[in-house]
C-alpha positions in Angstrom: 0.0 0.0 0.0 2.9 2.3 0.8 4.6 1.6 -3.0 0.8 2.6 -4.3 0.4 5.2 -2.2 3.4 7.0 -3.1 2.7 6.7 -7.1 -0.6 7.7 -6.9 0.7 11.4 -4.9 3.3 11.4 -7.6 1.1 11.1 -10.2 -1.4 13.5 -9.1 1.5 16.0 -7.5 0.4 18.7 -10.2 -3.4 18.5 -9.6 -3.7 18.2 -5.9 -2.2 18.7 -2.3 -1.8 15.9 -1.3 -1.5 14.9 2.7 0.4 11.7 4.1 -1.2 9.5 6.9 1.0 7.6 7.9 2.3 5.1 10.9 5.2 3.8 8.6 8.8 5.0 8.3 8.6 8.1 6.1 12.1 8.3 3.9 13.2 11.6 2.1 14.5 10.1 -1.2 14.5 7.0 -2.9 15.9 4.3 -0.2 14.7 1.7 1.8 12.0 3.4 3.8 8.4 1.9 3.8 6.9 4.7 2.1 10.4 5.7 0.0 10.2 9.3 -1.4 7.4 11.0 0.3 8.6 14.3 1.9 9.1 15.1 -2.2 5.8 14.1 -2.8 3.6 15.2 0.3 3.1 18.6 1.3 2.7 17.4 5.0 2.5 14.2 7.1 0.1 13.5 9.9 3.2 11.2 11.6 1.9 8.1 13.9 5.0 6.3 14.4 5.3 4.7 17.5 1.7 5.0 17.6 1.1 2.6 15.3 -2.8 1.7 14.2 -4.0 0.5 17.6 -6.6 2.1 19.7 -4.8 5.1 20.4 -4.4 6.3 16.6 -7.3 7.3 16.3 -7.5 9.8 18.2 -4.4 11.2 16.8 -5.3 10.7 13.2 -8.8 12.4 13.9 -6.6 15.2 15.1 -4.3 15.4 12.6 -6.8 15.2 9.4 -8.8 18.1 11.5 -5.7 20.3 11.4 -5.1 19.4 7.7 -8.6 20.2 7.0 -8.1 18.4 3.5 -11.4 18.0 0.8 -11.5 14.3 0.4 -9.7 11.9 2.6 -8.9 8.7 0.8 -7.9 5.5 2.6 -6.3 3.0 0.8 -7.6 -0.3 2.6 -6.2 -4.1 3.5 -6.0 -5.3 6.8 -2.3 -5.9 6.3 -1.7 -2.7 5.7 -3.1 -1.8 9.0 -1.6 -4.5 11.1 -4.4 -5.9 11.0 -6.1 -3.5 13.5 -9.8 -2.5 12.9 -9.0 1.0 14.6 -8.7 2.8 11.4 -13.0 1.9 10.5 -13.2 3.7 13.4 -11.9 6.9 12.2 -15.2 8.6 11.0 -16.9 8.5 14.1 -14.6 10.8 15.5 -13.7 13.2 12.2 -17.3 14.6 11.9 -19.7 14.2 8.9 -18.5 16.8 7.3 -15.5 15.0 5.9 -15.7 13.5 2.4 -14.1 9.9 2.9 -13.2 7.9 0.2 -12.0 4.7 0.2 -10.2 1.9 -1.9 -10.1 -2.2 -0.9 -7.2 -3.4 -2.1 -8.4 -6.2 -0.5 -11.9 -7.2 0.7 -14.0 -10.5 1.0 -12.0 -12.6 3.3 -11.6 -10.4 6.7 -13.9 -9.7 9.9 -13.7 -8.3 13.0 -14.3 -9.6 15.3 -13.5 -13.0 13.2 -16.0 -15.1 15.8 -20.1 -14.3 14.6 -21.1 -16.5 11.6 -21.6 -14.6 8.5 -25.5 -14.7 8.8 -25.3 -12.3 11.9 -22.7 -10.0 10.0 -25.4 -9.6 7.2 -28.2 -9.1 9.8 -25.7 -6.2 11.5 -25.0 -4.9 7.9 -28.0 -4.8 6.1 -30.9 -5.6 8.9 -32.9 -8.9 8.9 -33.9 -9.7 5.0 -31.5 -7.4 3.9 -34.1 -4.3 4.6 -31.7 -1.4 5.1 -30.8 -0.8 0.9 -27.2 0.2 2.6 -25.2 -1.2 5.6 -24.3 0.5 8.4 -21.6 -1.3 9.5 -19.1 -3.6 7.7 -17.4 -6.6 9.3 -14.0 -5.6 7.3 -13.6 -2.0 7.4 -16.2 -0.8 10.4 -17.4 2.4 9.7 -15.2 3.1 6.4 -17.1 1.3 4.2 -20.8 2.7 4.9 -19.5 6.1 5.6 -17.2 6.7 2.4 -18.8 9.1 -0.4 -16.9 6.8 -2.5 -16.1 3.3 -2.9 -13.1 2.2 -5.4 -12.3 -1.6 -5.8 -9.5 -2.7 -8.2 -11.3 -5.8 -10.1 -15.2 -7.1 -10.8 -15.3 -9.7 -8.3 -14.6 -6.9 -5.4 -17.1 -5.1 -6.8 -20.0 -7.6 -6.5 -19.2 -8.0 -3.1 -19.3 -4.5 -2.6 -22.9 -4.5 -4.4 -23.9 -7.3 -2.5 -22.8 -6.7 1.4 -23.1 -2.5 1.2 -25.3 -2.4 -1.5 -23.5 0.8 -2.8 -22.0 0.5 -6.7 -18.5 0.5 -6.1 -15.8 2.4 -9.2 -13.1 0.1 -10.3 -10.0 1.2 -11.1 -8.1 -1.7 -12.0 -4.4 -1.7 -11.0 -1.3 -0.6 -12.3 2.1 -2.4 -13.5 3.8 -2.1 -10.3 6.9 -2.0 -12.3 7.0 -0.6 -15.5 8.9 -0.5 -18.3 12.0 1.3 -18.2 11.8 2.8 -21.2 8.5 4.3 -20.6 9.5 5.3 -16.9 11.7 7.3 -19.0 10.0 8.4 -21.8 6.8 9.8 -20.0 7.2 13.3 -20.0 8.3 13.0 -23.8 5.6 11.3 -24.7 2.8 13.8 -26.5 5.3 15.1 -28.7 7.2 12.2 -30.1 4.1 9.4 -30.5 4.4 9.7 -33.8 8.4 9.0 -34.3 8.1 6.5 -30.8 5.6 4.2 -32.8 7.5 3.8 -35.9 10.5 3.1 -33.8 9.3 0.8 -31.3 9.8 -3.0 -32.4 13.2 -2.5 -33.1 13.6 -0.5 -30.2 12.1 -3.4 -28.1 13.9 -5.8 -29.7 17.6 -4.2 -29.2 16.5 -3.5 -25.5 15.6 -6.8 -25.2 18.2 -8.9 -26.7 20.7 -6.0 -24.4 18.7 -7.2 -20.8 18.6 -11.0 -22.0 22.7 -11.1 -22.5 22.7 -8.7 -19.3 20.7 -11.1 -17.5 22.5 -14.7 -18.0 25.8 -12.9 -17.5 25.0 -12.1 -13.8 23.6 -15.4 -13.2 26.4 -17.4 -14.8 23.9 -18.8 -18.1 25.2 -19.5 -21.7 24.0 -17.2 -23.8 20.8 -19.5 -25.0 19.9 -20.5 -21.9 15.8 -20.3 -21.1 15.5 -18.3 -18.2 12.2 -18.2 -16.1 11.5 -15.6 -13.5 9.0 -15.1 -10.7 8.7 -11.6 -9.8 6.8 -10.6 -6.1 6.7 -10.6 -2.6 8.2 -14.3 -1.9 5.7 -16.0 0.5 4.1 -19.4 1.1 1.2 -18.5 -1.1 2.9 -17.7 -3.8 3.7 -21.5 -4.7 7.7 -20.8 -5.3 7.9 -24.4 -3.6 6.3 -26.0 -6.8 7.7 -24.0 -9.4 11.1 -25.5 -7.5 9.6 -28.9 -8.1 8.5 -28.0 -11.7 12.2 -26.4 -12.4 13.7 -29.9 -11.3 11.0 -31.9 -13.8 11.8 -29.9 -16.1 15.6 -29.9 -16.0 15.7 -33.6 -17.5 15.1 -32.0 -21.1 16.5 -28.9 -20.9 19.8 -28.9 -19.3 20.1 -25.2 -19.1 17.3 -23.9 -17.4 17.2 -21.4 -14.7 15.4 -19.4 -12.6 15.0 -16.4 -10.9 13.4 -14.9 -8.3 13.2 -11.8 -8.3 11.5 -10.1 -4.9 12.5 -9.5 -1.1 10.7 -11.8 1.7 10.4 -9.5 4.4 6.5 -7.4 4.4 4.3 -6.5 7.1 2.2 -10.0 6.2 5.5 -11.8 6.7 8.0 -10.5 9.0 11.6 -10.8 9.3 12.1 -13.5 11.3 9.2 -15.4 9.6 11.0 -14.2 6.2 14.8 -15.5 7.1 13.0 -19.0 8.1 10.7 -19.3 5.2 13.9 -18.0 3.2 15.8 -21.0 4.3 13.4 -23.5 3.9 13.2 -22.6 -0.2 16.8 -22.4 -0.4 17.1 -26.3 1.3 14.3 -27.1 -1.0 16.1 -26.5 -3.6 18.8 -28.3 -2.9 17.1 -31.6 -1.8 15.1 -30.6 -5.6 18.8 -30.7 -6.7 18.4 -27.4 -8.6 19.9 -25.1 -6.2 22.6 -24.4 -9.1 19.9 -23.3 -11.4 18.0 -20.7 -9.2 19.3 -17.2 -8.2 17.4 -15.9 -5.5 17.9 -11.9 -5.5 16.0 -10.5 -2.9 14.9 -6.9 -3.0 15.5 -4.9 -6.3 14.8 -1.4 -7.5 12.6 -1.0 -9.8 14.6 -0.7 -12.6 16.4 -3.9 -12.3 13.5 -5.6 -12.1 12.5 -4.3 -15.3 15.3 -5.3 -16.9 15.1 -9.1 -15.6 11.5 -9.0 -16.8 12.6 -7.6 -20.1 15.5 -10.4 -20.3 13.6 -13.5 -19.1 11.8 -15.9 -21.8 8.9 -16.3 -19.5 7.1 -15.5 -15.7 5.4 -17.8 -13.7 3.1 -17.0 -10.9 1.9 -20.7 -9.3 -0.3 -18.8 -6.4 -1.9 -21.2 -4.3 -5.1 -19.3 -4.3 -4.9 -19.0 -8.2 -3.6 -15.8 -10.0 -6.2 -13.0 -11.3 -6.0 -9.1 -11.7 -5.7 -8.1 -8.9 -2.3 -8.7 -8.7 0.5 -5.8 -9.8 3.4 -8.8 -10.2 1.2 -9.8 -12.9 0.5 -6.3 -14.3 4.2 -6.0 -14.4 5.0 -8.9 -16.3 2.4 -8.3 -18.8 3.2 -4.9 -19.1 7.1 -6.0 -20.1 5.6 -8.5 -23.2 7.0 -11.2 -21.2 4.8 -14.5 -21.6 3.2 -15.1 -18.4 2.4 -18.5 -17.2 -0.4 -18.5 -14.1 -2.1 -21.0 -11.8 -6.1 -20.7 -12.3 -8.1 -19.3 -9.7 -12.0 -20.4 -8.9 -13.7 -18.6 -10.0 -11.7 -18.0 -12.6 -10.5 -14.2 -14.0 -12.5 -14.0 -17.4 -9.5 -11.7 -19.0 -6.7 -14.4 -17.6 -7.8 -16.4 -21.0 -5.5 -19.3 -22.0 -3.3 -19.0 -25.6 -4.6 -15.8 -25.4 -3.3 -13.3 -22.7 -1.1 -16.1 -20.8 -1.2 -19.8 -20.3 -3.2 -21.0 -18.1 -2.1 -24.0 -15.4 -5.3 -26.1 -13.8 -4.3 -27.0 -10.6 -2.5 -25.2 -8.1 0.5 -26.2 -5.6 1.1 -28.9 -7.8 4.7 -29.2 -9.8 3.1 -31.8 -13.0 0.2 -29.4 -14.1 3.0 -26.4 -13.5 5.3 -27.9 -15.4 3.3 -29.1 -18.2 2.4 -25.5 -18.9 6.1 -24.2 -18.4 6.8 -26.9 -21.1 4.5 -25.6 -23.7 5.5 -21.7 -23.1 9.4 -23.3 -23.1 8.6 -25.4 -27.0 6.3 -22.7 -28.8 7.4 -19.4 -30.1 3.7 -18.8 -31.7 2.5 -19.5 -28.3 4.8 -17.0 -26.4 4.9 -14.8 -29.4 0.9 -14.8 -28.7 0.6 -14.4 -25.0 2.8 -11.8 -24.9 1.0 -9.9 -27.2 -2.2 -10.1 -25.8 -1.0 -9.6 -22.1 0.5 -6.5 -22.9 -3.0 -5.2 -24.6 -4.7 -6.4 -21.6 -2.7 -3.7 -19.3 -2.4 -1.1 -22.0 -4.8 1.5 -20.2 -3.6 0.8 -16.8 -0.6 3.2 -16.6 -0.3 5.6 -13.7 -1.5 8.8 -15.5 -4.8 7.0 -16.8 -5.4 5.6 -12.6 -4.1 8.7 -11.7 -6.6 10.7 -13.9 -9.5 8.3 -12.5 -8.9 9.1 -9.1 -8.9 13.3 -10.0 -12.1 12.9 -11.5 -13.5 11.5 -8.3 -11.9 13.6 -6.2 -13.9 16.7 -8.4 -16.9 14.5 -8.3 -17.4 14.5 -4.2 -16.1 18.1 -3.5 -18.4 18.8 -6.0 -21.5 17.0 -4.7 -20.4 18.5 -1.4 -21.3 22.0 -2.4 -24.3 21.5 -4.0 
């Protein structure tokens, strides 16, 4: 949420004013702070640290926002995020009516607090008995955020019909982001209205040279022959995200191509695994590999910048995402491979995502923390240019209008929207 957080300000830093909320570590430059870059992007920060989001935030948020006195206040939500603390659903209670909340669920559907009543006395507390009230009052996940916001933004459809269905408000969706894009158009941004013209004649070769430069870049620093197929998971490493099988898959697939690596690309340490949890569940993949016998083969990088990860996108054959719960659009790893051209190899989720087609925007595996199915779908990407030429194609249309200045252009107009509804 920090990482978002950040962009979105940065996007948005010649429109608004923007105002940081914050109980993480705020850095002044790029670095390794939670929320990296924010004194250049914030024009002030209501500072919690050492508060944390416990009981006694609230309070000093409430305060805070009053002294800020700011048009909309916009709360991106996942319990995670929070600590897992319901505090921050308690904030409009003490901020007045007259603020304009608005608030995005990063993630929604799965939490409650308290986790104890069965879900039919959540929708009686919600909704009434029958369902009478045509909007909740209270919701199990975000407390009084949810019913109080002027505005409700979800990042995918199947948020949004839980939204429908448990506040009965019509949520807007604003799907996410790359949260890495290409380097090239990090760079080319601002240059972009005046050279479309001359950037679209020059592009495929352009892509190809930059290419073929990160794919030599890329098996240099991991010690490959220059034609060796390299795979690459890119994300938060964590026991969901099935790095376990893809080890398993890696060694199946080893017996018919001998020079095959991987690498994964992402740090282990996040606020839903913490270090010590991180440094065990680190050591437990690296012995995996080796009783897999492809420790040899995987390069493990931790933590990158941005642009490095770009470039190991840009220089790997293919990305595989085996989540446990199944891979759909709501996640920005995927967004980012996508968005790089590079073929894209995902575990299906149930229900499945509709635009997550197979052949078509990446390949499909059925059945998840499983090494065969994995592999067998590795194996096709691996023996099929038309097939990776195809995917790739078609993944990269799929995220083609979810660049930064298109969310970040979403988000003004409903900013406009609920100041302006507020003076009317």
């Amino acid at each position: 949420m920090a990482d978002y957080t950040v962009r979105l300000a940065h996007a948005l830093r010649d429109e608004v004013d923007p105002v940081l909320v914050t109980a993480s570590e705020v850095a002044t430059g790029p670095g390794r702070g939670e929320v990296s870059g924010s004194a250049d992007v914030f024009s002030s920060v209501v500072d919690l640290r050492g508060i944390g989001w416990g009981p006694r935030a609230v309070p000093a948020a409430a305060r805070g926002l009053r002294r800020a006195a700011p048009d909309v206040v916009h709360v991106q939500f996942a319990p995670s995020a929070f600590g897992f603390s319901p505090a921050v659903g308690l904030l409009p209670a003490l901020t007045g009516r007259r603020v304009r909340w608005l608030t995005t669920l990063h993630e929604y559907g799965w939490w409650s607090w308290p986790s104890w009543p069965p879900a039919w006395a959540w929708r009686r507390c919600e909704r009434g008995i029958g369902g009478r009230r045509a909007t909740a009052r209270w919701d199990r996940e975000t407390l009084l955020l949810g019913p109080r916001s002027a505005g409700l933004v979800v990042t995918n459809p199947e948020h949004a019909a839980m939204v429908r269905g448990r506040l009965g408000v019509e949520p807007h969706t604003i799907p996410l982001p790359p949260n890495v894009a290409p380097a090239c158009e990090r760079a080319s941004v601002a240059e972009a209205p005046r050279s479309a013209g001359r950037a679209s004649a020059d592009a495929q070769p352009a892509d190809r040279d930059r290419r073929a430069r990160a794919r030599a870049d890329l098996r240099r620093r991991i010690g490959g022959h220059p034609d060796d197929p390299v795979l690459v998971f890119f994300g938060f490493v964590h026991p969901v995200k099935g790095v376990r099988y893809l080890l398993d898959a890696l060694a199946m697939l080893a017996v018919d191509h001998p020079g095959l690596r991987l690498v994964v690309a992402g740090g282990f340490t996040s606020r839903a695994l913490p270090a010590p949890e991180a440094d065990a569940f680190r050591r437990e993949l690296a012995g995996h590999a080796r009783a897999a016998g492809v420790a040899d083969r995987v390069t493990f990088t931790g933590h990158l910048p941005a642009a490095e990860v770009s470039r190991v996108l840009l220089g790997a054959d293919a990305c595989v995402l085996p989540f446990t719960a199944g891979v759909t659009g709501r996640s920005g790893a995927l967004a980012a491979a996508l968005a790089h051209g590079v073929p894209t190899v995902v575990t299906a989720a149930d229900p499945p995502d509709p635009d997550l087609a197979d052949g078509r925007t990446v390949v499909v595996v059925r059945g998840v923390r499983d090494p065969v199915p994995l592999a067998a779908g590795i194996r096709r990407v691996i023996a099929d240019a038309d097939l990776r030429a195809a995917v790739a194609a078609g993944g990269r249309a799929l995220v083609a209008e979810r660049d930064w200045p298109a969310v970040a252009q979403a988000h003004l107009r409903l900013y406009q929207r609920l100041v302006a509804a507020e003076g009317r």
